[in-house]
C-alpha positions as CSV (number, residue, x, y, z in Angstrom):
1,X,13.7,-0.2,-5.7
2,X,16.7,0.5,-8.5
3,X,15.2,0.7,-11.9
4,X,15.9,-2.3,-14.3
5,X,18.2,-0.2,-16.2
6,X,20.4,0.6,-13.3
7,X,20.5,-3.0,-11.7
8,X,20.9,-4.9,-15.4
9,X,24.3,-6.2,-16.0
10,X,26.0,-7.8,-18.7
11,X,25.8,-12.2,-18.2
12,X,29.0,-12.4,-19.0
13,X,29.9,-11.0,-16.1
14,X,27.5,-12.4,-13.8
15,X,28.4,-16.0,-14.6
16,X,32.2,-15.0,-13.7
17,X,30.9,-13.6,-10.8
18,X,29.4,-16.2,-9.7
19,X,32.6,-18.7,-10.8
20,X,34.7,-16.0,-8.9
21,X,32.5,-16.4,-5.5
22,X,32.9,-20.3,-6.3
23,X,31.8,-23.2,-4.5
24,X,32.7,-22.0,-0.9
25,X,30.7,-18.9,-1.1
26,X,27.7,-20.5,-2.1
27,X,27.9,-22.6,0.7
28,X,28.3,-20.0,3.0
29,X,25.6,-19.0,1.7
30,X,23.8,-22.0,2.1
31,X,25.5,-22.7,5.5
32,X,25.2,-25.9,4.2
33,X,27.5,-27.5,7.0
34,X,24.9,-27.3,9.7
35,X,24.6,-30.4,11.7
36,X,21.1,-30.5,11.3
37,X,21.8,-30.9,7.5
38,X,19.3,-28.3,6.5
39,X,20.9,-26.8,3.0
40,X,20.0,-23.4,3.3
41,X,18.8,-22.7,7.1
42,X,21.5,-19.4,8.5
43,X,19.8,-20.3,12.0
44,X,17.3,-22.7,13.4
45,X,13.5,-22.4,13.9
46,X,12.2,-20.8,17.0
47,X,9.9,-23.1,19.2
48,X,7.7,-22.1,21.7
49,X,4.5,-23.0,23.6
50,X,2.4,-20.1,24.5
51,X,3.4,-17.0,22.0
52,X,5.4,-16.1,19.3
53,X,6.4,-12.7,17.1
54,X,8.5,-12.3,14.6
55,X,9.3,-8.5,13.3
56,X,12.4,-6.6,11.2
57,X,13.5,-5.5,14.4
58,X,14.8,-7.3,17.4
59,X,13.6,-4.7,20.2
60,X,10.5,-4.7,18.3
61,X,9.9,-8.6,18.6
62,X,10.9,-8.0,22.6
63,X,8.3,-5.6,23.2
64,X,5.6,-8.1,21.1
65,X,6.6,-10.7,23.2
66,X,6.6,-8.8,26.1
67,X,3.0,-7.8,25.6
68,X,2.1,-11.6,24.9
69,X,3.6,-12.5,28.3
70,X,1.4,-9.9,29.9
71,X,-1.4,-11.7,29.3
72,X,-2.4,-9.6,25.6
73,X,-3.4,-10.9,22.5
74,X,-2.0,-11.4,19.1
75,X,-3.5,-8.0,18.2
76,X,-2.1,-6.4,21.0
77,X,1.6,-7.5,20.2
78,X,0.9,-6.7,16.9
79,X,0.3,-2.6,17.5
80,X,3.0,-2.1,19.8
81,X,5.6,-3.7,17.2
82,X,3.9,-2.1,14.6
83,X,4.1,1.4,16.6
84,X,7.7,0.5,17.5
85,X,8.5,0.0,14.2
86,X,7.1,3.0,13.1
87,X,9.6,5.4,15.2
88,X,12.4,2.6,14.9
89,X,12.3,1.6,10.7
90,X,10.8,4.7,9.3
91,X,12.5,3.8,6.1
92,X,10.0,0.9,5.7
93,X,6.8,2.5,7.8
94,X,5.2,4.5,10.2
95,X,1.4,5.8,10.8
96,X,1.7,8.4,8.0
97,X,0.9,5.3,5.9
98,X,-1.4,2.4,5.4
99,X,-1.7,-1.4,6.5
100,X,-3.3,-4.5,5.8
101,X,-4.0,-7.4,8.3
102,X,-5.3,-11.1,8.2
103,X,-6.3,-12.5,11.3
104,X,-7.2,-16.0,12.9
105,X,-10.0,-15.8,15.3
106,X,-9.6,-18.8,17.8
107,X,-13.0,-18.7,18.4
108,X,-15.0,-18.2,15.5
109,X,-12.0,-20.8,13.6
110,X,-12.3,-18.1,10.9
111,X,-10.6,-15.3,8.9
112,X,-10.7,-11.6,9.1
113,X,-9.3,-9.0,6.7
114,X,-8.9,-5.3,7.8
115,X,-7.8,-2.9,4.6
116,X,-7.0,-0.2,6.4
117,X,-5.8,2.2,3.6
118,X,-6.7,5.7,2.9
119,X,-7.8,7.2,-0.2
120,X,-7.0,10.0,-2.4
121,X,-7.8,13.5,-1.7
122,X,-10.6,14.7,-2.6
123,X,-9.7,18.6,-3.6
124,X,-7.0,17.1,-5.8
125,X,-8.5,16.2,-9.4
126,X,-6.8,15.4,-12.7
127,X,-7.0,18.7,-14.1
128,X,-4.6,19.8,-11.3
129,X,-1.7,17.3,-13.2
130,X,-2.6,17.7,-16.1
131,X,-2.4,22.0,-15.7
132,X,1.3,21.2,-14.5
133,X,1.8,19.2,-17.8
134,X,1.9,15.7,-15.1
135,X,1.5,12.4,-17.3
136,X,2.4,10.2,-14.2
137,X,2.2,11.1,-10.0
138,X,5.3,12.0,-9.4
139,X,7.4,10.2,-6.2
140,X,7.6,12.6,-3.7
141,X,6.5,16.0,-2.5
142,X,2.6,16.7,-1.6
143,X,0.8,15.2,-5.2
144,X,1.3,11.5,-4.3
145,X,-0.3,11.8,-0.4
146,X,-3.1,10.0,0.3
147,X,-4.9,9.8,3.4
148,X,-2.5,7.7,6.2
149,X,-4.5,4.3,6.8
150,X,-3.0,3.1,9.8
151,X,-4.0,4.5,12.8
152,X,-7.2,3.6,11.9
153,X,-6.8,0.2,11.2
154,X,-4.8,0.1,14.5
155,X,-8.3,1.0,16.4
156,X,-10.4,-1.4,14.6
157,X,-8.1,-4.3,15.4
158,X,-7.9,-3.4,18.9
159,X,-12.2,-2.7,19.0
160,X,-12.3,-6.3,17.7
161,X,-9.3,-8.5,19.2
162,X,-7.7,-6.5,21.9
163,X,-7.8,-6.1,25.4
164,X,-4.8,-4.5,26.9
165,X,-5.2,-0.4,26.9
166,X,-3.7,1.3,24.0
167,X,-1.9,3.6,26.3
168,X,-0.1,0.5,27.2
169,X,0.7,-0.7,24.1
170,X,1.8,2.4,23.1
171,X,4.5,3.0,25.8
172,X,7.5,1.0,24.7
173,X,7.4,2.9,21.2
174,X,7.0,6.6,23.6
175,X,10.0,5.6,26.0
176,X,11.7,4.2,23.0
177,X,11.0,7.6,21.2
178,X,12.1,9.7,24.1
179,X,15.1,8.0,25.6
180,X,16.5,6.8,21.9
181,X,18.0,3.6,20.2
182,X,20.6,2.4,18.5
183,X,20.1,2.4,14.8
184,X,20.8,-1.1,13.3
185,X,23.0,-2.3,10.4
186,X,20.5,-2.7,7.4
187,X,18.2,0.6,8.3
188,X,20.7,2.7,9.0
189,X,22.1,1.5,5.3
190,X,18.0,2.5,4.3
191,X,17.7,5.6,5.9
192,X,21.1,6.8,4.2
193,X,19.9,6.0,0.4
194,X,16.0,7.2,1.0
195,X,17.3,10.6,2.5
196,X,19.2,11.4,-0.2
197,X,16.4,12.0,-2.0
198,X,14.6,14.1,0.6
199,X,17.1,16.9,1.8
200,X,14.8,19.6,0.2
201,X,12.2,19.2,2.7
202,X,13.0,21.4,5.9
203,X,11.3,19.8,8.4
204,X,12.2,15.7,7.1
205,X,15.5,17.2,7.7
206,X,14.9,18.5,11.1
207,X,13.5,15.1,12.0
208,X,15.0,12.4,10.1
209,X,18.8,13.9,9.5
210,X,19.9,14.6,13.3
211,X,23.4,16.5,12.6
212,X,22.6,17.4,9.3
213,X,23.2,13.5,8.1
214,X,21.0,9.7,8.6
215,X,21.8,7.9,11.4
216,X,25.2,5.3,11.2
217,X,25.2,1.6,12.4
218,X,24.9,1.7,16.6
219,X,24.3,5.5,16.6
220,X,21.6,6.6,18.8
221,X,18.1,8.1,17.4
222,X,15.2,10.0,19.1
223,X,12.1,11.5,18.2
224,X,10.6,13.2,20.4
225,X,7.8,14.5,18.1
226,X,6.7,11.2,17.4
227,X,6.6,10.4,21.3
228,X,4.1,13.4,21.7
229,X,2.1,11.9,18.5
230,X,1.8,8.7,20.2
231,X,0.9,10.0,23.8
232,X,-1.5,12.1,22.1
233,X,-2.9,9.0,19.9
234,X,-3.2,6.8,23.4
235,X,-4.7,9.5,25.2
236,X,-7.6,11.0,22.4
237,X,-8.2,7.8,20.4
238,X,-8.5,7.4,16.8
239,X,-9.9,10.8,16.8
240,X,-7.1,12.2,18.4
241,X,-5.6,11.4,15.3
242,X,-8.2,11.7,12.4
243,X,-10.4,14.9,14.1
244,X,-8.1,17.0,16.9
245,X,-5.0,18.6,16.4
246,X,-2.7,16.1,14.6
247,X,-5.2,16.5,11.7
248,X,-5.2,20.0,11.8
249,X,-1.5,19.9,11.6
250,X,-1.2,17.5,8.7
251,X,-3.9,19.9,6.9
252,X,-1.9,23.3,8.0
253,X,1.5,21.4,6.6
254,X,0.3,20.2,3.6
255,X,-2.0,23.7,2.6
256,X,1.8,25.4,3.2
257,X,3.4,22.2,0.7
258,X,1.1,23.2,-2.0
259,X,-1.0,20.0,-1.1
260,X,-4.4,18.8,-1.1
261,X,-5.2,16.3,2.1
262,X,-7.4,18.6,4.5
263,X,-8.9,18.0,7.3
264,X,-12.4,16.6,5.4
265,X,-10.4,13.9,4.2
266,X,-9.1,13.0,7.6
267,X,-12.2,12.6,9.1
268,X,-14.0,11.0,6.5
269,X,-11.5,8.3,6.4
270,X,-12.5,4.4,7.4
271,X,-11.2,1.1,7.2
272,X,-13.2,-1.7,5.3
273,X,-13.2,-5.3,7.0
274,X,-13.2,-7.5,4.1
275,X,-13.1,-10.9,3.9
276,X,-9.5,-12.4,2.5
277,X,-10.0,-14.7,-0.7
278,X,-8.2,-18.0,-1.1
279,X,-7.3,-20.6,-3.3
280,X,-6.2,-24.3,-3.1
281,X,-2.5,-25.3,-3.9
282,X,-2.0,-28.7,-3.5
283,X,-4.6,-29.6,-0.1
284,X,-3.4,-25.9,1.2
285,X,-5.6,-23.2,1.1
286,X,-3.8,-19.7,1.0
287,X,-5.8,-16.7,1.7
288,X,-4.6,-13.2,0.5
289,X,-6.3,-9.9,0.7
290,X,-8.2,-8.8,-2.3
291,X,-7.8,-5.5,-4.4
292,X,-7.0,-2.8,-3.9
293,X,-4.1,-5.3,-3.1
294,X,-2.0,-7.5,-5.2
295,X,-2.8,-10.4,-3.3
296,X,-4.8,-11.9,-5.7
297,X,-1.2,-12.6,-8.0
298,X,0.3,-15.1,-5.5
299,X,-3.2,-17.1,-6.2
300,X,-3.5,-16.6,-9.9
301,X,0.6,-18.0,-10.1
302,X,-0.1,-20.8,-7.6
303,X,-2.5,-21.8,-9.7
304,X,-0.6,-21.8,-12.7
305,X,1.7,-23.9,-11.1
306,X,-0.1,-26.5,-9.7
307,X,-0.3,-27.6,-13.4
308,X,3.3,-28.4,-13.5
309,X,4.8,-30.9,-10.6
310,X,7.3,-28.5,-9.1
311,X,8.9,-31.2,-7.1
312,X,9.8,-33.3,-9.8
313,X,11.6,-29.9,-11.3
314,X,13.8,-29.1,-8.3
315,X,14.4,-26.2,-6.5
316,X,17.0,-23.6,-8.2
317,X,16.7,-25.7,-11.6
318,X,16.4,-23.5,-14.8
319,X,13.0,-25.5,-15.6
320,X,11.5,-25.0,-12.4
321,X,12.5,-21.1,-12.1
322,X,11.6,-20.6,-16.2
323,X,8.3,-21.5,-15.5
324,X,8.0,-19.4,-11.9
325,X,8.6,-16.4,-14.5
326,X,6.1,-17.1,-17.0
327,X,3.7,-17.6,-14.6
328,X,4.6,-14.5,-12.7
329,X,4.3,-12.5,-16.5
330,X,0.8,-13.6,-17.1
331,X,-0.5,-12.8,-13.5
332,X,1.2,-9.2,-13.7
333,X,-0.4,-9.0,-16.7
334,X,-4.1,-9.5,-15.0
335,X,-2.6,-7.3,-12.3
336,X,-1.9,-4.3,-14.5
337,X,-5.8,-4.2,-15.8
338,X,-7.7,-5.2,-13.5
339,X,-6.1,-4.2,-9.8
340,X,-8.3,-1.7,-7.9
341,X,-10.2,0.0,-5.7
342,X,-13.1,-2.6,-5.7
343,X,-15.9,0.6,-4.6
344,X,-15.0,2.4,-8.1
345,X,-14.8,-0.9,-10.5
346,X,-16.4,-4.6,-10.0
347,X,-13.3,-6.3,-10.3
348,X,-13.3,-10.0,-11.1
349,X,-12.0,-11.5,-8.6
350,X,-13.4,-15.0,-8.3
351,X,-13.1,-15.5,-12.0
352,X,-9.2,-14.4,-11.6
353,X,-8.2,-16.6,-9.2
354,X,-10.5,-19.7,-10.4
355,X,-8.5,-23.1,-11.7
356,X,-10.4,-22.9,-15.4
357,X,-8.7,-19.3,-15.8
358,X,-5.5,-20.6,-14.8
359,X,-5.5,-23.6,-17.2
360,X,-6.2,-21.4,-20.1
361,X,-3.6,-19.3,-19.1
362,X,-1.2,-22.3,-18.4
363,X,-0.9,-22.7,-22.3
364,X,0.2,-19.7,-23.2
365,X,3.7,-21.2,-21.2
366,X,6.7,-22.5,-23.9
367,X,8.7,-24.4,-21.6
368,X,11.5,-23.8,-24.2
369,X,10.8,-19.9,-24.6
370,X,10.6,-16.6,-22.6
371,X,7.4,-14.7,-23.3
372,X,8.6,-11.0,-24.5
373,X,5.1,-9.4,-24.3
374,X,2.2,-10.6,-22.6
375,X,-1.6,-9.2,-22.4
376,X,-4.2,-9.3,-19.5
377,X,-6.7,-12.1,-20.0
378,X,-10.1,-12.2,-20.4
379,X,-11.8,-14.1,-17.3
380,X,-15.2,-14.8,-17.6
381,X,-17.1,-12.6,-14.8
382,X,-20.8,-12.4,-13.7
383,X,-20.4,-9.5,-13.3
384,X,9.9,0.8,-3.1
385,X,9.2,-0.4,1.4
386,X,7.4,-1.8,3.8
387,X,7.6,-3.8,7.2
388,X,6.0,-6.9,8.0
389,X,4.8,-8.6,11.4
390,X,4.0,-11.6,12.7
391,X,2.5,-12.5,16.0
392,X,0.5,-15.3,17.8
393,X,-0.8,-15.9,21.6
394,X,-1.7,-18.4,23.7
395,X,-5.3,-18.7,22.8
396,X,-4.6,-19.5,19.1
397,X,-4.8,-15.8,17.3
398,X,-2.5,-15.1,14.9
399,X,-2.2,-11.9,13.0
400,X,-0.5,-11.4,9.5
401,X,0.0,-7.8,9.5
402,X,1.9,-5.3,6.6
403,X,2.6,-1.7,7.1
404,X,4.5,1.1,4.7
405,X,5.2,4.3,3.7
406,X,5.4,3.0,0.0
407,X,8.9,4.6,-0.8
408,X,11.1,4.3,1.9
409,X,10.8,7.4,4.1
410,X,7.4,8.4,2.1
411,X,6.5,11.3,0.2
412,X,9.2,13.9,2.6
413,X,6.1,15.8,3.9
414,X,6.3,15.6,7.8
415,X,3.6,17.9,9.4
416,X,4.9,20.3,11.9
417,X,6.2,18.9,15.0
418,X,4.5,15.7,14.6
419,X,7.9,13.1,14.0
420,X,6.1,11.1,11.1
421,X,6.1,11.5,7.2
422,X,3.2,11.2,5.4
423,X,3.1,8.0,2.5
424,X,3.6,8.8,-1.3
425,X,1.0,5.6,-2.1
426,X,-1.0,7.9,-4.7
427,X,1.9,7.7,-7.2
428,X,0.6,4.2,-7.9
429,X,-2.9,5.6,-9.8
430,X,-2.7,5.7,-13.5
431,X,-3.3,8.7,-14.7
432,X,-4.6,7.9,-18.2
433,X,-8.4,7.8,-17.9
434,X,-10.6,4.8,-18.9
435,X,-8.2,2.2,-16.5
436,X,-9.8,0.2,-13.6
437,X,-6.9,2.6,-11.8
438,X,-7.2,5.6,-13.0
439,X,-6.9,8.5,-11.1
440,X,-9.8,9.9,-8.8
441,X,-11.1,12.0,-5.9
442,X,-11.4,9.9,-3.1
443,X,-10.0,6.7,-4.3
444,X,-7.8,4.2,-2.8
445,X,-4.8,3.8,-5.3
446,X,-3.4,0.0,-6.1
447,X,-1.7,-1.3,-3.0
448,X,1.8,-3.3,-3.3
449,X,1.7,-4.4,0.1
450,X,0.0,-7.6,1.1
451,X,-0.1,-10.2,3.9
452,X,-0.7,-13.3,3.8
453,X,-2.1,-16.3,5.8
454,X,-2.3,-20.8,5.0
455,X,-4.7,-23.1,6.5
456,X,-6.0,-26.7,6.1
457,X,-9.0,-28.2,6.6
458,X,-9.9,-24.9,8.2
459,X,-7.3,-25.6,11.0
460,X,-4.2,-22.3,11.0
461,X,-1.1,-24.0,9.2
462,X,1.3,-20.6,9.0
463,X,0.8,-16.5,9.1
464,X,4.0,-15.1,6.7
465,X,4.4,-12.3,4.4
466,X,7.5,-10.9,2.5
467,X,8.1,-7.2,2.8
468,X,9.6,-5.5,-1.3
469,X,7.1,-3.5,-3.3
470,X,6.1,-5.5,-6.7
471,X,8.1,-8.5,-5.6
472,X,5.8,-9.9,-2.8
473,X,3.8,-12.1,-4.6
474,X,6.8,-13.8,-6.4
475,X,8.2,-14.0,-2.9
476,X,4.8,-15.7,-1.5
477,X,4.6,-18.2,-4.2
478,X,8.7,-18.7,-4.0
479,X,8.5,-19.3,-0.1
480,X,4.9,-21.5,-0.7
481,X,6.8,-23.8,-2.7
482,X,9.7,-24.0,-0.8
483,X,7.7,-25.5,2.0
484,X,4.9,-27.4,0.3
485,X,6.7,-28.8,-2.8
486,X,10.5,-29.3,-1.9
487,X,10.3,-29.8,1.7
488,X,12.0,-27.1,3.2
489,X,11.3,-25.7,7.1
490,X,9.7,-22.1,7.7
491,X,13.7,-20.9,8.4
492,X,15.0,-22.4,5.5
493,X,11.8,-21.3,3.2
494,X,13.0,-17.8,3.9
495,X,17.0,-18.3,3.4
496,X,16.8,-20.2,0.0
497,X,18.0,-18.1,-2.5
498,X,15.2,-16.0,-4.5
499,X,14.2,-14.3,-8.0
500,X,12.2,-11.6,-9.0
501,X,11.1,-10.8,-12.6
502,X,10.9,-6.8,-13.2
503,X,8.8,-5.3,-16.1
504,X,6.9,-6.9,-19.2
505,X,4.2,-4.8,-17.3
506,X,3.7,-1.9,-14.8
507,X,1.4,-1.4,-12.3
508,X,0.0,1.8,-14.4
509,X,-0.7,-1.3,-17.4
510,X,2.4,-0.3,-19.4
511,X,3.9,-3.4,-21.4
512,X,7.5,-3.3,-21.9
513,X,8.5,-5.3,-25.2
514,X,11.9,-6.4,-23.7
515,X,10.0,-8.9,-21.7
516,X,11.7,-7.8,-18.8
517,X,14.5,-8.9,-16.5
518,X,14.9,-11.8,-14.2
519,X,17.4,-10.5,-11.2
520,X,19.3,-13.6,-9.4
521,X,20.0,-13.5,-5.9
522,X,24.2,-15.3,-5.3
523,X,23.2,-19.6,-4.9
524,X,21.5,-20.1,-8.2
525,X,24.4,-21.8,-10.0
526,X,26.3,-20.4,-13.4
527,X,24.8,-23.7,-15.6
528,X,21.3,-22.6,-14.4
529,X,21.9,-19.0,-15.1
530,X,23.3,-20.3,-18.9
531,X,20.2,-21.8,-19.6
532,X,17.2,-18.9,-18.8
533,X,19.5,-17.1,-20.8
534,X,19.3,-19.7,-23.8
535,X,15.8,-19.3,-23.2
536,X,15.5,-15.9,-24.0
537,X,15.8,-14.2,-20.1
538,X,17.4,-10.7,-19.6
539,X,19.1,-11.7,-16.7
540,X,20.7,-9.3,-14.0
541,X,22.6,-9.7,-10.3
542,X,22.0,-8.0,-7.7
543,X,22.3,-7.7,-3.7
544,X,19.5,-6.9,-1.4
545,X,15.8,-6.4,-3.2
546,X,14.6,-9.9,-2.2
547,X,12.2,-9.1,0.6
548,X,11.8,-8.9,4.2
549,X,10.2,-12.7,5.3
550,X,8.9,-13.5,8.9
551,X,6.5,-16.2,9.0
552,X,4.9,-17.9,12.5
553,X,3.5,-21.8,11.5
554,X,1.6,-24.0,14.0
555,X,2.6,-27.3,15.1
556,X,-1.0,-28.7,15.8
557,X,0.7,-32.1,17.0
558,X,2.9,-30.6,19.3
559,X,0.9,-27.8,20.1
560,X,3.3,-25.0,19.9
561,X,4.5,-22.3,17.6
562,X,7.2,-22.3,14.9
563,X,9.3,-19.1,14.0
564,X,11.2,-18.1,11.2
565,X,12.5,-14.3,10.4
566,X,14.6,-13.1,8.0
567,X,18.2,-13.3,7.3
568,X,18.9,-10.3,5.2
569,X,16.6,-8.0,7.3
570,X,17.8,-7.0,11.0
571,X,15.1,-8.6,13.2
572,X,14.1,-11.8,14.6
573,X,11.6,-14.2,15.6
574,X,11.1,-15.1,19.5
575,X,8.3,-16.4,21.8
576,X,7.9,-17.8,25.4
């Protein structure tokens, strides 16, 4: 993601912009000339009876649904797109780097949380920046690795829900890898920004720029290291990965990089079922992972907001978006302090996400005034990219499931021969000591990415996440209230125009006097924009940054599936 320097632009000319574009673009926009009326909807909802997937990539949602149809589950689809994914949108993931899931047991009628993400090496201590003169982890190179999650957390889904082989869910994404594909519009348009930044490292090169550049729209792509990975993975197992010869690549490569990830660390590694934590917004309870995710935001902001009735405010009104903001500022806030790994702090999570908290934080809100610098609270305790998936079978699972590399194409450290870069997540520690984040040996780091999951009265209501970095609880609370308080169905939820608000705090707990910068996606229109500014909002415009949506919901009188995907991503949803 651009910094907020290099996306903010003057208002003035936004709001001639936007009077340029006028009233026909928004409605293009909008495609409000639908004959089904809906104002935002690009495309209808996807119906089906017995399965349903919904990825960033079409061929990956084929080869989801594909695996539903031969009799696998929700799990099931969910690998193979993942691993599709993996070799076809490395700019948003692959199994060099972590993932989180949420899924609905059928026959339990409960929850399940999998954080599968990898921890910090434990060879690589705080002297080691602090002898290089390091006051933060920098992006890229070897410092910022941290152990790759997601292999892992594919075999512990698959112990739990699966039942196809994983040789067989593997083999789309190893005949994809070895015959090639044709690079789509939006990832092609990633892949040529992230590898800009990456052409010192010989062997990203080698993989990742075929020709000596990133792959155009349509071109054709193969990897035929990553094929070998995978055979390998669906042949050996998790240990295959984590114990044999991959891991003693990744240690050889990263020794030679000047890194610290050995083999130790590899083997050591182990995902932590966990169960997801939930709060109740208006007779809907919405489950989100807990730290060392920032799940716990969209509650804490949901909560805030139920104060307020949203309806009555109206979607894209300056009231209703001021007060989106200033609840998003004070649960940042929170989120700068007190976001962690949970096995090296007792984090406060119930007292966070509780509806006392939230009142108390509630009237710190002027509806009239932007907040320029806002601290953490004080609950009372006892004690860059990513992809997201979608999927759901016949017998009722559904899986919310989030996968990334953190920046892009990751750190730019692909081990020898192996067609996968390794994730750059560490540069989210802080490394100023004394911080529930700070910096250490075999910790996990604060984790952007986070999926999410609705039910009511314990029966599965809708599986949906939105892919961005620091924007996806803004987007989770954004697409929330599209549905619950202004009516809006799962496709047009995901087209409706969106905000983000960037800074007042980091995730290393900087504040940032300025109070930040509210960035406008084209449909908001120029009276609204007038009147955050009147309130004291930096405002800024900018195209693409919004998120990656898919989202499956369940029709329980109907008894079948819904779909939605996202517009300004490349894939689709689909079932049978």
């Amino acid at each position: 993601m651009r910094s907020i320097a290099s996306r903010r632009s003057i208002m003035r000319g936004f709001t001639a912009s936007i009077a340029a574009v006028g009233l026909s673009r928004i409605h293009s926009v909008r495609a409000a000339d639908r004959i089904t009326g809906r104002t935002f909807a690009t495309r209808s909802e996807v119906v089906a009876r017995h399965g349903m997937a919904g990825t960033s990539h079409p061929l990956a949602t084929h080869v989801a649904v594909g695996v539903l149809e031969r009799g696998g589950t929700a799990v099931d689809a969910a690998i193979a797109a993942n691993a599709v994914l993996g070799l076809m949108e490395p700019t948003g993931c692959g199994i060099g780097g972590d993932l989180f899931a949420i899924v609905w047991n059928p026959n339990s009628k409960r929850l399940h949380g999998l954080n599968a993400s990898g921890r910090s090496p434990k060879l690589l201590t705080t002297d080691e920046f602090h002898k290089r003169g390091l006051h933060r982890i920098p992006s890229y190179g070897s410092l910022p690795v941290s152990v790759p999650g997601a292999v892992d957390g594919w075999f512990e889904l698959h112990g739990r829900f699966g039942k196809l082989p994983m040789a067989d869910l593997l083999a789309p994404a190893i005949r994809y890898a070895n015959d090639g594909f044709p690079v789509t519009e939006v990832i092609a348009h990633a892949w040529q920004r992230n590898a800009a930044r990456l052409t010192e490292f010989a062997e990203f090169k080698r993989t990742f720029l075929p020709n000596g550049h990133a792959p155009k729209p349509h071109e054709m792509f193969r990897n035929p290291d990553l094929a070998k990975t995978y055979e390998t993975i669906a042949r050996a197992g998790r240990d295959g990965f984590y114990r044999g010869d991959i891991a003693r690549t990744i240690d050889s490569s990263m020794r030679r990089a000047g890194g610290f990830l050995r083999l130790e660390d590899l083997a050591a590694h182990k995902s932590t079922w966990t169960d997801p934590v939930s709060t109740n917004y208006r007779g809907y309870d919405v489950w989100e992972m807990p730290p060392n995710t920032q799940g716990i935001a969209a509650l804490q902001m949901l909560n805030i907001l139920e104060g307020y009735d949203i309806a009555r405010l109206g979607f894209g009104t300056s009231s209703y978006l001021h007060t989106l903001i200033e609840a998003k500022k004070l649960a940042f806030a929170d989120r700068a302090k007190y976001y962690a790994d949970p096995e090296f702090h007792r984090i406060p999570v119930n007292a966070l996400i509780s509806k006392a908290y939230a009142r108390l934080r509630r009237k710190l809100i002027d509806s009239a005034k932007a907040m320029r610098v806002v601290e953490p609270g004080h609950p009372a305790s006892k004690h860059g990219d990513t992809v997201y998936l979608t999927t759901a079978d016949e017998r009722g699972m559904m899986v919310s499931l989030i996968q990334s590399n953190f920046r892009g194409l990751g750190s730019g450290i692909v081990p020898d021969g192996l067609g996968f870069v390794l994730q750059n997540r560490g540069e989210l520690f802080d490394l100023a000591p004394g911080k529930f984040n700070s910096y250490a040996p075999g910790k996990r780091p604060f984790h952007t990415i986070i999926p999410a999951f609705v039910t009511k009265k314990a029966v599965p209501v809708l599986s949906f996440g939105v892919m961005g970095g620091d924007v996806q609880p803004q987007m989770h609370v954004q697409v929330l209230t599209n549905i619950i308080d202004f009516g809006m169905n799962l496709q047009e939820a995901g087209d409706a125009p969106r905000i983000f608000h960037d800074g007042s705090s980091s995730p290393t707990g900087e504040m940032m006097e300025s109070g930040g910068t509210v960035v406008l996606e084209h449909g908001f229109a120029p009276d609204v924009v007038r009147d955050l500014v009147a309130k004291g909002h930096r405002i800024s415009a900018e195209v693409g940054g919004f998120g990656g949506y898919q989202a499956i919901g369940w029709d329980p009188t109907n008894r079948v599936y819904v779909g939605a995907s996202e517009s300004r991503k490349d894939g689709h949803a689909a079932g049978y």
